[in-house]
C-alpha positions in Angstrom: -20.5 1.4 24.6 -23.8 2.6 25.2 -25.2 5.5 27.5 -27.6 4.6 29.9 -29.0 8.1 30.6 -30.4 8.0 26.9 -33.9 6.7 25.9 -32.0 6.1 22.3 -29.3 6.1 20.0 -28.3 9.8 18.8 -29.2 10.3 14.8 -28.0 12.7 12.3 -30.0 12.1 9.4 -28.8 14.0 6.0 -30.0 13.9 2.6 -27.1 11.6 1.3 -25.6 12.7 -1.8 -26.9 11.7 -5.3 -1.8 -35.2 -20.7 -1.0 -38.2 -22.4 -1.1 -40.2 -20.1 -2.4 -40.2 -16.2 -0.3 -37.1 -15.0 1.7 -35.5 -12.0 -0.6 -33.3 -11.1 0.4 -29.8 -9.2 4.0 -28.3 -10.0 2.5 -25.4 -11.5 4.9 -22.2 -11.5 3.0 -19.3 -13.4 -0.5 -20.2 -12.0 -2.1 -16.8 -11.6 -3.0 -14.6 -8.5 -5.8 -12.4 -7.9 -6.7 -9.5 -6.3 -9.3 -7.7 -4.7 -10.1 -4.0 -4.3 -10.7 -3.1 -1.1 -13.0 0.1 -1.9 -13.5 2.8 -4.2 -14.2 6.0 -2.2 -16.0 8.8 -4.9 -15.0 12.2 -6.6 -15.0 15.2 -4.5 -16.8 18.0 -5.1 -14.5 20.9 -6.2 -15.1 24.7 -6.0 -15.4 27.3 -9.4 -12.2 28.8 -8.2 -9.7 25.9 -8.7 -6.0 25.9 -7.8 -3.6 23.1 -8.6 0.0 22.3 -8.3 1.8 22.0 -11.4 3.8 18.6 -11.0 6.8 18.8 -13.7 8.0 15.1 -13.1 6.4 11.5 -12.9 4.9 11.2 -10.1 4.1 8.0 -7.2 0.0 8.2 -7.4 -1.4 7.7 -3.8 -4.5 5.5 -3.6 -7.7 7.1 -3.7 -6.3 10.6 -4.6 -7.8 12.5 -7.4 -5.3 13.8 -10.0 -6.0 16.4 -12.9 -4.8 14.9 -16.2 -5.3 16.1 -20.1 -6.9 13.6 -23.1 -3.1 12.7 -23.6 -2.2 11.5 -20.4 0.2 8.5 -19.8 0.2 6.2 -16.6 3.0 3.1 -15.9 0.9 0.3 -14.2 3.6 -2.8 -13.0 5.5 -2.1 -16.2 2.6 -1.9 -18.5 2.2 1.5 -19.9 -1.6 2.9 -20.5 -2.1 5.5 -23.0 -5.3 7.7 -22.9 -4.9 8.7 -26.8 -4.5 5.2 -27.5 -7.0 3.8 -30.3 -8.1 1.5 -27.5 -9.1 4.5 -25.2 -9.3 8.0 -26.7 -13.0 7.6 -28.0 -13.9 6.4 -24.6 -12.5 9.4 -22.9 -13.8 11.6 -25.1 -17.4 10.1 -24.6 -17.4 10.9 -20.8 -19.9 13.2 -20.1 -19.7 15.0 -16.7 -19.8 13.5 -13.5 -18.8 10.2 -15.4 -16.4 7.4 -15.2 -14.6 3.9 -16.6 -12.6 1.9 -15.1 -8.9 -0.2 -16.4 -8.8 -3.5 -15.1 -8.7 -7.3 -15.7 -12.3 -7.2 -14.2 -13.3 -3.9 -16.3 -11.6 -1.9 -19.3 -9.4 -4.6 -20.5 -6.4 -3.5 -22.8 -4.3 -5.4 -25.1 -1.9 -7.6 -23.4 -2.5 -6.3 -20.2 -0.4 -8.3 -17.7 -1.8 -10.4 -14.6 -0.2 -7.6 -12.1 -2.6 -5.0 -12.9 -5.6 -5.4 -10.3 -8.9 -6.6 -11.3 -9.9 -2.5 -10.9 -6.8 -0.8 -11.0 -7.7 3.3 -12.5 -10.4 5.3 -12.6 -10.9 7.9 -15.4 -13.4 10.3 -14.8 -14.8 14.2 -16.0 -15.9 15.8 -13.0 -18.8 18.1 -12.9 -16.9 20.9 -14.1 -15.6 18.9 -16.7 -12.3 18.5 -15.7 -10.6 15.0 -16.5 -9.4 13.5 -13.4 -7.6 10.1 -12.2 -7.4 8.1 -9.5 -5.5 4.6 -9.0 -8.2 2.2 -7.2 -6.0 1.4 -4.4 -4.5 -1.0 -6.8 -1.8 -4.0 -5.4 0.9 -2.9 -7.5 0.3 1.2 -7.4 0.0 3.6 -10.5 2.7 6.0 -12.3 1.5 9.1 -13.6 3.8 10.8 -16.5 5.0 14.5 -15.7 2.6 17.8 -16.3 -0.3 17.0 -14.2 -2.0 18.7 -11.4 -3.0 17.3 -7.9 -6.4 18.2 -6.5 -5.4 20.8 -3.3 -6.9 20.4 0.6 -9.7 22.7 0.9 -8.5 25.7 2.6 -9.3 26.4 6.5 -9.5 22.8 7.2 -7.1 20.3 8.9 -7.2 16.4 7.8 -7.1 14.1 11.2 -4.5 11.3 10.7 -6.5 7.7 10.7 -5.7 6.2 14.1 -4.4 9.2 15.9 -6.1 11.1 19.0 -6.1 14.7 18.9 -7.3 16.4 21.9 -9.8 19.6 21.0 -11.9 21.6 23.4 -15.3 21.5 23.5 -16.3 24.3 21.4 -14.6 22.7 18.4 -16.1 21.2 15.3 -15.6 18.2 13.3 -16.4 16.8 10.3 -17.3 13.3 9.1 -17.6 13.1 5.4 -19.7 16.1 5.3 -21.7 16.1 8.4 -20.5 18.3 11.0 -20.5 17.2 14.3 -20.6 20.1 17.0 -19.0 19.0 19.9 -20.4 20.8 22.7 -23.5 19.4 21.8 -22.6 15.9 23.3 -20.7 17.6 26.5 -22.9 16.4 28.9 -22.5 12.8 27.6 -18.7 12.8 27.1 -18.3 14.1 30.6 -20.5 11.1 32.0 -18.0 8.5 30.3 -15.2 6.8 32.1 -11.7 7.6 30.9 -10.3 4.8 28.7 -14.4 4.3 26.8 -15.5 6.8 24.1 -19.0 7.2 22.3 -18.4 5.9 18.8 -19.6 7.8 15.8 -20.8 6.3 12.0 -23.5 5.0 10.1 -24.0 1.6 11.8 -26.9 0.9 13.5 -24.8 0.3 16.6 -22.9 3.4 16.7 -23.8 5.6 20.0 -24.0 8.9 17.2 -25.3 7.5 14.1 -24.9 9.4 10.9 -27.6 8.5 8.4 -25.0 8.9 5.6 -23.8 6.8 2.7 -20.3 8.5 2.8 -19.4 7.5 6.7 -18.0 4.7 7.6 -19.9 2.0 9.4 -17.7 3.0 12.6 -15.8 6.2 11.7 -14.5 7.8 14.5 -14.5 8.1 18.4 -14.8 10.5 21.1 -13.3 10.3 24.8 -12.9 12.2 27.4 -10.1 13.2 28.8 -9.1 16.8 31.0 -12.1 18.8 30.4 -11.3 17.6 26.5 -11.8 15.7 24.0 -9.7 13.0 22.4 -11.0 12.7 18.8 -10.1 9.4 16.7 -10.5 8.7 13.3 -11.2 5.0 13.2 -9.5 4.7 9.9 -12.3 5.3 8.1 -13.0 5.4 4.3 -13.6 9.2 3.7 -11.6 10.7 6.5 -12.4 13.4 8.9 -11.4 16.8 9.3 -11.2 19.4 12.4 -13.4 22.3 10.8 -12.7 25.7 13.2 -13.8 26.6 16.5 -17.0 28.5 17.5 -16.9 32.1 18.6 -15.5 33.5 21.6 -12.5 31.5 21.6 -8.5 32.1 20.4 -8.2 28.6 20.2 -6.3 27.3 17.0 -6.5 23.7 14.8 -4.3 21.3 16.2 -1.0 20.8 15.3 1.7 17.5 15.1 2.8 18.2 18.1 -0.6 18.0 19.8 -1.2 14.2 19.1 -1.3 12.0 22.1 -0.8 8.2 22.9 -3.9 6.4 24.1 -4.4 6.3 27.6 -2.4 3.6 29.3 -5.6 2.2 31.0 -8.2 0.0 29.3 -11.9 -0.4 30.2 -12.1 -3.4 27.9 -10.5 -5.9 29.2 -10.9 -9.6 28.0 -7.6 -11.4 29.5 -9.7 -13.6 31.8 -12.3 -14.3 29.2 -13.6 -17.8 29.5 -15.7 -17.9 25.5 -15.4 -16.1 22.6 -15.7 -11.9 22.4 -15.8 -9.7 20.1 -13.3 -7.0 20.0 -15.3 -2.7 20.0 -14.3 -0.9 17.2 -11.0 1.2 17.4 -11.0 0.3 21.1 -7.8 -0.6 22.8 -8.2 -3.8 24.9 -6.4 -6.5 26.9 -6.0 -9.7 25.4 -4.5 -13.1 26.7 -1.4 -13.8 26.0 -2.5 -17.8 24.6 -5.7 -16.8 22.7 -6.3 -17.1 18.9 -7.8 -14.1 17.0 -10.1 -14.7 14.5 -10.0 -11.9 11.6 -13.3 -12.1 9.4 -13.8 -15.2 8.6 -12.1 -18.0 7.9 -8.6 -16.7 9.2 -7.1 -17.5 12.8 -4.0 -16.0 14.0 -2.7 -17.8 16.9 -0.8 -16.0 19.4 1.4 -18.8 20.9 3.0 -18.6 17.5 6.9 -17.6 18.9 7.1 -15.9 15.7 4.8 -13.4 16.0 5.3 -13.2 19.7 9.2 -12.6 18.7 7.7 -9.7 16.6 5.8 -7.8 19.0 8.6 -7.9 21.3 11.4 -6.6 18.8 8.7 -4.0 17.6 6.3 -3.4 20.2 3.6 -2.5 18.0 2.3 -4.3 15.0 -0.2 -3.9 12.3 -1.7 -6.9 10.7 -4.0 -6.6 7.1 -3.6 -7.5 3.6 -2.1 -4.0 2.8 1.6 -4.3 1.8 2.6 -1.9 4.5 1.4 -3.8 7.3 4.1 -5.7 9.5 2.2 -9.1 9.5 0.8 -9.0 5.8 -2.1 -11.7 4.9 -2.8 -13.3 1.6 -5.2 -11.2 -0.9 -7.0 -14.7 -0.6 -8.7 -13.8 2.2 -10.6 -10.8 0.9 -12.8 -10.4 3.8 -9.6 -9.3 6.0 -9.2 -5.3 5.7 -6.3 -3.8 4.2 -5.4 -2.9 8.2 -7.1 -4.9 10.3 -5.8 -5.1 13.5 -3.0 -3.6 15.4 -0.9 -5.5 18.3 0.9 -3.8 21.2 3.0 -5.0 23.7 2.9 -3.1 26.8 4.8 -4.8 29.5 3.7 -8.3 30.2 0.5 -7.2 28.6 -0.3 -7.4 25.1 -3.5 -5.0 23.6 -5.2 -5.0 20.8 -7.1 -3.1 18.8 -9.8 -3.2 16.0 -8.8 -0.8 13.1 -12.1 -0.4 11.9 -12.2 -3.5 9.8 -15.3 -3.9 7.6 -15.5 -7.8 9.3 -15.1 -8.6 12.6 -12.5 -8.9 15.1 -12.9 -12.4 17.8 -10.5 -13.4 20.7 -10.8 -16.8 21.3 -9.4 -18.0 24.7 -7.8 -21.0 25.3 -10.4 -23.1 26.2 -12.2 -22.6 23.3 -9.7 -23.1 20.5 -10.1 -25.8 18.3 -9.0 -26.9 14.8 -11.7 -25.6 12.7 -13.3 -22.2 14.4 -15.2 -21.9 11.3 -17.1 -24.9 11.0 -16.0 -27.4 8.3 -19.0 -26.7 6.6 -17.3 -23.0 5.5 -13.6 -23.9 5.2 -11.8 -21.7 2.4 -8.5 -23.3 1.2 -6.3 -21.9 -0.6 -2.4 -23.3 -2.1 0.7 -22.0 -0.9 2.5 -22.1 -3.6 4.0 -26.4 -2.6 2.6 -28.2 -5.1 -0.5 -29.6 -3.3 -3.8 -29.1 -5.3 -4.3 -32.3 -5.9 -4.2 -32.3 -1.6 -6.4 -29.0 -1.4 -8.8 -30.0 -4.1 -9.8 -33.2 -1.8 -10.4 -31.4 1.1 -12.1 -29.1 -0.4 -14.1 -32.3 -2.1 -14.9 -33.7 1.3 -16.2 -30.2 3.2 -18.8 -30.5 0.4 -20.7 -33.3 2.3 -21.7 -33.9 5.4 -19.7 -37.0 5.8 -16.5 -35.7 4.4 -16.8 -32.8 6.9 -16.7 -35.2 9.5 -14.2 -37.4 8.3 -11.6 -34.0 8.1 -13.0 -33.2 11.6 -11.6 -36.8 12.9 -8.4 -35.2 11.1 -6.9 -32.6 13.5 -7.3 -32.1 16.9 -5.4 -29.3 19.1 -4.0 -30.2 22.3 -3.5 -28.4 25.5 0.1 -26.9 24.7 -2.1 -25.4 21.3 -0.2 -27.9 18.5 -2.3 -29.5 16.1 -2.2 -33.2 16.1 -3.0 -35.2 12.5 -4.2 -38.2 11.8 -3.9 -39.8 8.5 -5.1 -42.8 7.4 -1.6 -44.1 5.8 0.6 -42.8 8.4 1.1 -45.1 11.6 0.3 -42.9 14.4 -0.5 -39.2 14.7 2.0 -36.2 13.3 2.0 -33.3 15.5 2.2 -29.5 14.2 3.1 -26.6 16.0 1.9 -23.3 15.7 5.1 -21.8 14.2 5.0 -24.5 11.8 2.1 -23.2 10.4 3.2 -19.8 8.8 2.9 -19.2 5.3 6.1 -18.3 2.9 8.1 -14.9 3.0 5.8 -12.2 0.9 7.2 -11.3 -2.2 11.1 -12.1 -0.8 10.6 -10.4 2.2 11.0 -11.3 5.6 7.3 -10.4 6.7 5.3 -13.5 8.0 2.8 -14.0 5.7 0.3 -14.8 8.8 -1.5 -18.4 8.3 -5.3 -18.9 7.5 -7.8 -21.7 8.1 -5.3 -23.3 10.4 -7.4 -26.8 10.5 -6.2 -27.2 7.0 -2.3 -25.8 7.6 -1.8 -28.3 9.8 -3.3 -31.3 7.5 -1.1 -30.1 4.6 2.0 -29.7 6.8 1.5 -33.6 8.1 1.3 -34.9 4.7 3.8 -33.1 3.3 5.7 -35.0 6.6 4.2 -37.9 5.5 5.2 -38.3 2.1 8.7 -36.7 2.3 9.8 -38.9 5.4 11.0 -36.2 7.7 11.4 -36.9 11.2 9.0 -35.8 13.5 10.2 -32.7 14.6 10.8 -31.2 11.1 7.9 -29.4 9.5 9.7 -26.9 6.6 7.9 -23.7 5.9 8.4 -24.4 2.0 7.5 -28.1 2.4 7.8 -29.7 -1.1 4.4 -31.8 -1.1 6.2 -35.0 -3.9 6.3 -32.0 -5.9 2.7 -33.0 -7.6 1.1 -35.9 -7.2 -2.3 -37.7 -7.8 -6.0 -36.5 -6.4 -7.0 -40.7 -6.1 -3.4 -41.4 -3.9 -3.9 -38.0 -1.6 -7.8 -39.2 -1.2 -6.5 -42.9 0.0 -3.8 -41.5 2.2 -6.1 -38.7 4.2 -8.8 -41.0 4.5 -9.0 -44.8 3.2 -11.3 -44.0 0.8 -11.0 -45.8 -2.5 -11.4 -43.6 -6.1 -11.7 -44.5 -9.5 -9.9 -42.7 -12.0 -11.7 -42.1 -15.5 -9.7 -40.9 -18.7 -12.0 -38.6 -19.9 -11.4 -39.2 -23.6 -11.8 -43.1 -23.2 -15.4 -42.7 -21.8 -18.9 -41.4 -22.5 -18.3 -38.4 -20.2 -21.7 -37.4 -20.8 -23.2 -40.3 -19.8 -21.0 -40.9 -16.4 -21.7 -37.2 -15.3 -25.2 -38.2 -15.8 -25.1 -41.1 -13.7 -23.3 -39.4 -10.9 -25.8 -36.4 -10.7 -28.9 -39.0 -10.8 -27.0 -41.2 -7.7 -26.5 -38.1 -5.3 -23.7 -36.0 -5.3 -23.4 -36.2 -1.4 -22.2 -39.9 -1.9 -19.0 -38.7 -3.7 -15.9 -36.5 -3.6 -15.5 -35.2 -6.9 -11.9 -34.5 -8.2 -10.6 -33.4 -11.8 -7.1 -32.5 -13.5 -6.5 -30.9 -16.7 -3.6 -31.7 -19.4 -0.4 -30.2 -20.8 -0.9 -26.1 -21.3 -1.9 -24.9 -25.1 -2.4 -21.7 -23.8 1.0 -20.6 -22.5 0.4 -22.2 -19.0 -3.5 -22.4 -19.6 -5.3 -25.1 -21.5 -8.1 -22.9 -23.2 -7.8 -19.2 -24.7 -9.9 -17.7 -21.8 -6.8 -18.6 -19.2 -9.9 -19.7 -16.7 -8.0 -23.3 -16.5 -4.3 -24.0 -15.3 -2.2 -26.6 -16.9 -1.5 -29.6 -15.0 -3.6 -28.9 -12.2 -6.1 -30.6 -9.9 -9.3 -28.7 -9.3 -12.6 -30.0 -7.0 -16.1 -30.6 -8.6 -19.0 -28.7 -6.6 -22.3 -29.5 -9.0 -23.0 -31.1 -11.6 -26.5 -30.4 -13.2 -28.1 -33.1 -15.9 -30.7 -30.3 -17.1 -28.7 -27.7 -18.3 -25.5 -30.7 -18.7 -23.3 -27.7 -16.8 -20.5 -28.8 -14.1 -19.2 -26.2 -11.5 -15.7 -26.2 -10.9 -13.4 -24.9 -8.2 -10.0 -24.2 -8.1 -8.0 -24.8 -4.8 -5.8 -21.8 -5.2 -9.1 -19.7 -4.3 -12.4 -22.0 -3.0 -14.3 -19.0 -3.1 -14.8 -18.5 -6.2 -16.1 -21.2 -9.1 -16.4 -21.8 -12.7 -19.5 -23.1 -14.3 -18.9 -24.3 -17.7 -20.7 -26.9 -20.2 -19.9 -30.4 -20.2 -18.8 -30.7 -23.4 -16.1 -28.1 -22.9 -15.3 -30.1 -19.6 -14.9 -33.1 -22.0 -12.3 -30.6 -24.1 -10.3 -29.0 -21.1 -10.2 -31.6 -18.5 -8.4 -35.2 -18.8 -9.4 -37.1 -15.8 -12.2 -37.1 -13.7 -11.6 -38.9 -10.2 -14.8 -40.4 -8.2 -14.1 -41.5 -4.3 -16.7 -43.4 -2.8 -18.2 -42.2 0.1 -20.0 -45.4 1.3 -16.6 -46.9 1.9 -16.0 -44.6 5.9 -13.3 -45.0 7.7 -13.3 -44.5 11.3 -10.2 -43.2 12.9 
């Protein structure tokens, strides 16, 4: 919110610190998975007299905690064992200078055989100023063991942590910390008292914060403050760095807070958006009444829909749910879609009444009522696929194909519509009438053999790849199998006739002058084409060249092609972010069939 009895926004400005033949194309069952790290946080500063626990067994590292180690230290990452006096890494460590650092990753310090598990920035070795030799595992996916006689970095004394997402209620004479900054609170008493219960100032770096921090270290929203009894109800909004109660000013007996002191959040919320008629945007860390038929949209690109029963069956067998890509969430999202925050959102049912609340998340939180849902909340234009694991890139790599142009954005938008109950209905160009979807139908596969629901994405594109796989398996209308077996493979030209009508030609990239087709295509226009390629059998141990860019057997979209430099950028429907850029003659070595669908041939649905 914003207070209306001040000419401007508060600032606290510090000095921040310094095949053969034509293939099968898609029953792939080692392709690879990637993973994002969510942040890195920094080293903390430690004082001359240092005191450490002496930790005599191996120990579970907790993300983002420093850990004292020696040059001989040995850490278990997902079964792969990482050996600081190793030839590979004792000159590095004995290179750091202080207040240096590397990094062990697939996207940094590579070892020898390191396996896919280990995150693309997994552990951080570093010499702190003191020159002390620390670690600290990057909030990697699949965590970090540290072998016994080590030494964990202790709480600076006289402080208290605050919990991320809990309210403590302090007096007025207390003071807090975010990062560094202290934050006086009987300097804003005047303005808390002004507030309403159930609204708070909010406190961070961003330029919409009611108390902005000019400080690297907070977070863009990093905590609240609300009134409540002649108090005040402080909230860490789950920020990076934490915050801390510091002590309280003179003339008062008044002591930290203690467990027992946490309270709920009020029971009444200002924000209110169940009647909303167009899309809002949910406050930051503020509880707030949603509808009960909305769709959220987390980030971008990723629409939870609450008429989903399963998720509605959730919330009422646990009354509260988080939802993020963290493994510790109760409605845990693919690491595909890297712009949702480890926890996102949380969902409580409160009666008949369901509130939600925005857990700080770097990207937006939208409700999106009723009215206003439709199959692509996105655009086309910005679509991100991604396989689930069924067999369908040669499926995923057409659509992807088609949101490339204008006209194959609108051809996929003549696709899917939603109807007033909220299923999606599909229209394919070989099926004889349209295949309907329901919400539930639309929920990924178990996560890692659990039972969490592994919460759907662009849900546009769910419900296309749930009607073929109808479609070309013959179920009767009502079925729609979670793990829907998509022909188990299949061919990019077929899936590009069936969604659309459109005719391809296929090209055996051995039997042609690739060169010279390439060429030709880039001189007509790219936007008259959707672009399609698959590569051959493996040589690689499930890859087909030694830099494992490529999977085997597997159908991958075409985004540029460029007849100066005689480059061609490929994507891979596992992860449409992302794209490869390679030359055409080692296209010409990898791939085996290139598939060209004419655009000029439109059919209208």
């Amino acid at each position: 919110m914003k207070i209306n009895n001040i000419n401007s926004k508060i600032n606290i400005s510090k000095k921040q610190p310094k095949q053969k033949e034509k293939q099968n194309i898609g029953n792939i069952s080692n392709a690879k998975k990637e993973y994002n790290v969510s942040f890195f946080g920094y080293i903390p500063k430690m004082g001359n007299t240092y005191k450490g626990q002496i930790i005599p067994n191996d120990i579970q590292m907790q993300p983002m905690q420093e850990y004292r180690i020696n040059e001989d230290s040995v850490f278990k990452c997902s079964n792969f064992y990482i050996n600081l006096n190793s030839d590979e890494l004792k000159h590095k460590v004995k290179s750091l200078r202080n207040g240096e650092n590397f990094v062990i990753g697939r996207d940094a310090t590579k070892l020898e055989n390191m396996p896919e598990t280990m995150s693309r920035k997994h552990l951080r070795i570093s010499k702190n100023r003191y020159g002390q030799l620390t670690a600290c595992d990057l909030n990697s996916m699949n965590g970090t063991i540290l072998k016994s006689n080590v030494e964990t970095i202790p709480l600076n004394e006289g402080k208290k942590a605050l919990q991320a997402g809990k309210y403590y209620l302090l007096p007025f004479n207390a003071v807090i910390s975010a990062d560094k900054e202290k934050i006086h609170l009987n300097e804003y008493k005047n303005i808390i008292n002004t507030l309403e219960n159930g609204t708070a100032l909010l406190v961070g770096r961003g330029e919409s914060s009611d108390i902005r921090i000019d400080n690297k270290f907070v977070s863009y929203y990093h905590m609240s403050l609300e009134p409540y009894n002649g108090q005040v109800l402080v909230r860490d909004l789950y920020s990076t760095n934490g915050s801390n109660f510091e002590y309280c000013e003179q003339h008062s007996s008044l002591r930290p807070p203690s467990p027992n002191e946490l309270l709920p959040p009020p029971k009444h919320y200002q924000n209110d958006y169940s009647y909303i008629i167009d899309t809002s945007e949910l406050k930051k860390g503020i509880p707030t009444r949603i509808p009960n038929d909305c769709q959220i949209y987390l980030g971008n690109h990723f629409s939870l829909d609450m008429r989903n029963p399963n998720i509605l069956n959730l919330l009422e067998k646990k009354g509260k749910v988080t939802i993020g890509r963290g493994s510790s969430c109760d409605l845990t999202v693919s690491d595909f879609y890297s712009h949702v925050s480890r926890e996102h959102l949380q969902l409580e049912k409160i009666g008949n009444d369901i509130i939600a609340t925005d857990l700080n998340a770097m990207n937006a939180s939208k409700i999106i009522p009723k009215n206003k849902i439709k199959a692509f909340n996105g655009g086309v234009a910005d679509i991100k696929l991604s396989q689930h694991n069924i067999g369908d890139c040669y499926l995923l790599a057409n659509l992807y194909a088609l949101s490339r142009t204008t006209k194959g954005q609108q051809l996929i938008e003549n696709m899917v519509n939603v109807d007033g109950n909220g299923n999606y209905v599909v229209n394919l160009y070989a099926n004889r009438g349209p295949i309907v979807v329901r919400p539930d139908q639309l929920d990924g596969q178990s996560l890692n053999g659990t039972n969490k629901i592994c919460v759907s994405g662009d849900l546009g594109i769910r419900a296309i790849e749930r009607a073929y796989g109808r479609m070309v398996n013959n179920f009767e209308p009502g079925e729609c199998t979670l793990h829907m077996v998509l022909d188990d493979g299949g061919y990019p030209d077929v899936a590009l006739k069936n969604l659309t009508g459109l005719d391809s030609k296929s090209y055996k990239i051995k039997n042609i002058n690739i060169h010279k087709k390439l060429s030709e295509i880039s001189q007509k226009g790219l936007d008259n084409y959707v672009l399609t390629c698959t590569t051959s059998n493996g040589k690689y141990n499930g890859y087909v060249d030694y830099q494992r860019r490529f999977n085997e057997r597997h159908a991958y979209g075409i985004k540029n092609i460029d007849q100066y430099s005689q480059t061609i950028e490929i994507v891979n429907p596992h992860n449409t972010m992302f794209s490869k850029t390679i030359s055409w003659n080692e296209f010409a070595e990898h791939f085996n069939y290139l598939y060209v669908g004419n655009l000029q041939n439109i059919y209208n649905f």
